[in-house]
C-alpha positions as CSV (number, residue, x, y, z in Angstrom):
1,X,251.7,87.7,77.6
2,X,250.8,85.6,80.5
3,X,248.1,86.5,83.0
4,X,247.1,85.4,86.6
5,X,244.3,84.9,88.6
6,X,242.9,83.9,91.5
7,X,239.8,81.5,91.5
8,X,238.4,81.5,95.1
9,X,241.3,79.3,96.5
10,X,242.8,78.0,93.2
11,X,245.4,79.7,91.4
12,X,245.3,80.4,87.6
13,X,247.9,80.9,85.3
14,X,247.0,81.6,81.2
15,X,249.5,81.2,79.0
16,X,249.2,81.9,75.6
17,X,251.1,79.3,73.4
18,X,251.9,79.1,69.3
19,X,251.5,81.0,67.1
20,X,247.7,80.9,67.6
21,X,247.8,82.5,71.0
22,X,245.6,79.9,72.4
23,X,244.5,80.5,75.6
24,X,246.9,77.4,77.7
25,X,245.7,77.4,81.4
26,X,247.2,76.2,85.0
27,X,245.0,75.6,87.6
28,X,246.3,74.4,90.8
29,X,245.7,74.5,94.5
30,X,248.5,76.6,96.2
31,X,248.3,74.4,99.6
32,X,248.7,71.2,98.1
33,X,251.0,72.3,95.2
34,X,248.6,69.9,92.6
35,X,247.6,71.4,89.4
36,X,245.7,70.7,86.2
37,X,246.2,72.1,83.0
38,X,243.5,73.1,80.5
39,X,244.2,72.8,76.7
40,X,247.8,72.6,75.8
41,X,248.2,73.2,72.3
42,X,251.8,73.1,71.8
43,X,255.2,75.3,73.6
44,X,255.3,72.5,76.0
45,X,259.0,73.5,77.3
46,X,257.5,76.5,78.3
47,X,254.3,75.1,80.3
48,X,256.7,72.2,82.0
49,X,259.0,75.3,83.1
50,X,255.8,76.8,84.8
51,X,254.8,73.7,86.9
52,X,258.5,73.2,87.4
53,X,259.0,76.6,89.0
54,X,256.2,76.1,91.4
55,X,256.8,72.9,92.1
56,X,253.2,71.2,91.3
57,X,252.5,67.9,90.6
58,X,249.9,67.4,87.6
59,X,247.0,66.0,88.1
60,X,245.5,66.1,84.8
61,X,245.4,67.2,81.6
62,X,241.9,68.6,80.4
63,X,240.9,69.4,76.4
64,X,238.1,71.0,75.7
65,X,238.2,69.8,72.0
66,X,240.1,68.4,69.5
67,X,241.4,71.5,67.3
68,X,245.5,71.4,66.9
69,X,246.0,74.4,68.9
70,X,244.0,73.1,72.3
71,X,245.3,69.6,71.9
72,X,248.4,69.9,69.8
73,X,250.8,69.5,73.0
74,X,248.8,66.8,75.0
75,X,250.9,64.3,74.5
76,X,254.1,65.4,74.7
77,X,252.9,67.2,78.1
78,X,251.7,63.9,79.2
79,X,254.7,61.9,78.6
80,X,257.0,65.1,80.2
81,X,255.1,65.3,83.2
82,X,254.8,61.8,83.6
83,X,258.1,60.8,83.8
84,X,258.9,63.8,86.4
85,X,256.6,62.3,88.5
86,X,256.5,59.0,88.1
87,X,253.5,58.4,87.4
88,X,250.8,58.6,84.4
89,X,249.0,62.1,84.1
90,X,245.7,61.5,82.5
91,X,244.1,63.6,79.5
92,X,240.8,63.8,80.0
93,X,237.7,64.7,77.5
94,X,237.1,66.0,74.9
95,X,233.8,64.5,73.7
96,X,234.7,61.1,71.9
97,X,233.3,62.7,68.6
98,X,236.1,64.8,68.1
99,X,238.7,61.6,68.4
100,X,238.9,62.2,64.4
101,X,239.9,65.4,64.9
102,X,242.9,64.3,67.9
103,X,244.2,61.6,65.6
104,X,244.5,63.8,63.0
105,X,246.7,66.5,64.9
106,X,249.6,66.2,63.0
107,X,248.6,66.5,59.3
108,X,247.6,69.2,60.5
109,X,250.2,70.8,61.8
110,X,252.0,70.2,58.5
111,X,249.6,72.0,56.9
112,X,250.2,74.9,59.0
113,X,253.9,74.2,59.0
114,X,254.6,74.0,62.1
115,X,256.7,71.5,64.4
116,X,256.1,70.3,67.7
117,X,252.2,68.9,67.2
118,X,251.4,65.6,68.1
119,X,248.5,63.2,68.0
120,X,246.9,62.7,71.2
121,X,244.7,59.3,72.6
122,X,243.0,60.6,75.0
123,X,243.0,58.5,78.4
124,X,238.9,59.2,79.0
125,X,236.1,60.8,76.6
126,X,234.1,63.0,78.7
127,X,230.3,63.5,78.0
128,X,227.6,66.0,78.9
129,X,226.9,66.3,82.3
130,X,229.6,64.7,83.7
131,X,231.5,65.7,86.8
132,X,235.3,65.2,87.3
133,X,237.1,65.4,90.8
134,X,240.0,67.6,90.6
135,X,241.8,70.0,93.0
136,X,239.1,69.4,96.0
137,X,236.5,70.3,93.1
138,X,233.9,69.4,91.3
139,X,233.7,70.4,87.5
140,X,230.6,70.0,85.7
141,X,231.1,68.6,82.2
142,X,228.6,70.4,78.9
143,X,228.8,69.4,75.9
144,X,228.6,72.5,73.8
145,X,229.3,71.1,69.6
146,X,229.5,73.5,66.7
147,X,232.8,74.9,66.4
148,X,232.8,71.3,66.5
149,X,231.0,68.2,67.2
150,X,233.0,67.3,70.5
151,X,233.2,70.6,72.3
152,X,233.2,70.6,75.6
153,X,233.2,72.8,78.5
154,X,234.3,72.6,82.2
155,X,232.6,74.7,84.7
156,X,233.7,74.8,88.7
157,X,230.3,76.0,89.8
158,X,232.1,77.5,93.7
159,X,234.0,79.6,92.0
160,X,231.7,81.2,88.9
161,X,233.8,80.0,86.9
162,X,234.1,77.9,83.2
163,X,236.8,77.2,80.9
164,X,234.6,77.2,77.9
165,X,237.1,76.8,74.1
166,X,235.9,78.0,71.2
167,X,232.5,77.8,72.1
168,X,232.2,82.1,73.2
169,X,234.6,84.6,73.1
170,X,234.3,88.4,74.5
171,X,231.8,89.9,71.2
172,X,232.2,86.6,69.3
173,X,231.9,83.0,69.2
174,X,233.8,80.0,67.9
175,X,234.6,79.8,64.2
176,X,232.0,77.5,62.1
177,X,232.9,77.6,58.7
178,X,234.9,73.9,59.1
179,X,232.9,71.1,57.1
180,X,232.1,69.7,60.5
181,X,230.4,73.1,61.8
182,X,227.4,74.3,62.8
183,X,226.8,77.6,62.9
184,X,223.0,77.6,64.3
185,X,223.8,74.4,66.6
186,X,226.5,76.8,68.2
187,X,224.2,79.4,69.2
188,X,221.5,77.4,70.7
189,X,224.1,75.3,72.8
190,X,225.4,78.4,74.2
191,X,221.8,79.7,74.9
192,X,221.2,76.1,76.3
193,X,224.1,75.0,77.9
194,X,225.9,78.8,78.7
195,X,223.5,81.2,79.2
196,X,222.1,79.5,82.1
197,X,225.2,79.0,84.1
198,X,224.6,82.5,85.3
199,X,225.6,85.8,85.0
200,X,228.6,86.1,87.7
201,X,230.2,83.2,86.0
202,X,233.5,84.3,84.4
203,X,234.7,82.6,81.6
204,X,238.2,81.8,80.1
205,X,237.8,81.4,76.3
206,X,240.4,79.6,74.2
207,X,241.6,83.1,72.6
208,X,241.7,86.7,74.1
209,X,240.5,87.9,77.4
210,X,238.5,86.7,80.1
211,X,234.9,88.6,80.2
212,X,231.4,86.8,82.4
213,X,228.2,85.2,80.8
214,X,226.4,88.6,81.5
215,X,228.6,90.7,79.7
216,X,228.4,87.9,76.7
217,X,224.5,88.1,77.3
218,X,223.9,91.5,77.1
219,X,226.7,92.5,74.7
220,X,227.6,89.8,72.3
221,X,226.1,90.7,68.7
222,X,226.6,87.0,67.3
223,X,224.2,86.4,70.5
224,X,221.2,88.6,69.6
């Protein structure tokens, strides 16, 4: 089920798409009608129909990290909303050290057996502490890696608010068990690079709800 929000001037829209029920977001600005979209993993159709309905014009396509189900639609969502508009759409980020893992989108997909998946070149790496210039806002760039080593997040400090992956979840945090995981290096970079974005901040995890950074602080067990 899809779920909407308003983000101190910014409209969001969460989508959940495949079979995963990854956390697909739409952020655009309702006077100007421009959007981005955070971490398409795949149902493209479905995401196209949403801009489509509104009428926005993409800006940008933002991945927090390589995994199939964030970046598994990129492309494809790149080359629809670039010919509607007439113009490239840029994905941006993740960190360059998870281009193994975007080049390697659709083995596996076939592993998973599923259709629809493509790899994804990525038109800029971000890394930490970089700012990108989107909507008439600033998001700040952190490079959080253990669920893997590329993980990013994107925080819009005016409104309190972070797309933040697999990094934390409401009473969890991102899977580690890959070979390329890091348990330990996990949980300090979200009490490094999290924590200290503040309490208020809400935050939009690649799976299930939204909760804050102080409900995470004070509640997580994975965090204690």
């Amino acid at each position: 089920m899809s779920f909407s929000s308003d983000l101190d001037g910014l409209d969001l829209l969460v989508v959940p798409v495949t079979a995963f029920e990854q956390n697909c977001a739409v952020l655009w600005d309702p006077a100007s009608r421009h959007a981005v979209v955070v971490d398409p993993g795949g149902d493209v159709p479905r995401v196209m129909r949403e801009l489509e309905a509104r009428d926005l014009t993409l800006d940008a396509i933002l991945l927090t990290h390589g995994h199939l189900d964030h970046a598994g639609g990129a492309d494809a969502l790149r080359t629809a909303a670039s010919r509607r508009q007439g113009a490239t759409v840029p994905v941006i980020g993740p960190d360059a050290r998870d281009a193994f893992l975007l080049s390697g989108i659709a083995a596996q997909a076939a592993h998973f057996g599923l259709d629809g998946m493509q790899d994804v070149t990525v038109d800029r790496y971000v890394a930490d502490n970089d700012t990108l210039s989107l909507l008439g806002r600033t998001f700040l760039v952190r490079h959080v890696p253990g669920h893997t080593p590329g993980h990013v997040i994107f925080h819009d400090a005016h409104a309190r608010f972070a797309f933040v992956g697999d990094t934390l979840f409401r009473g969890s945090v991102g899977r580690t068990d890959f070979p390329y995981g890091d348990g330990p290096l996990l949980i300090r970079m979200i009490a490094e690079r999290l924590l200290p974005l503040g309490d208020d901040v809400t935050i939009l995890p690649g799976h299930g709800g939204i909760t804050t950074i102080g409900q995470e602080r004070r509640g997580n067990p994975f965090l204690r």
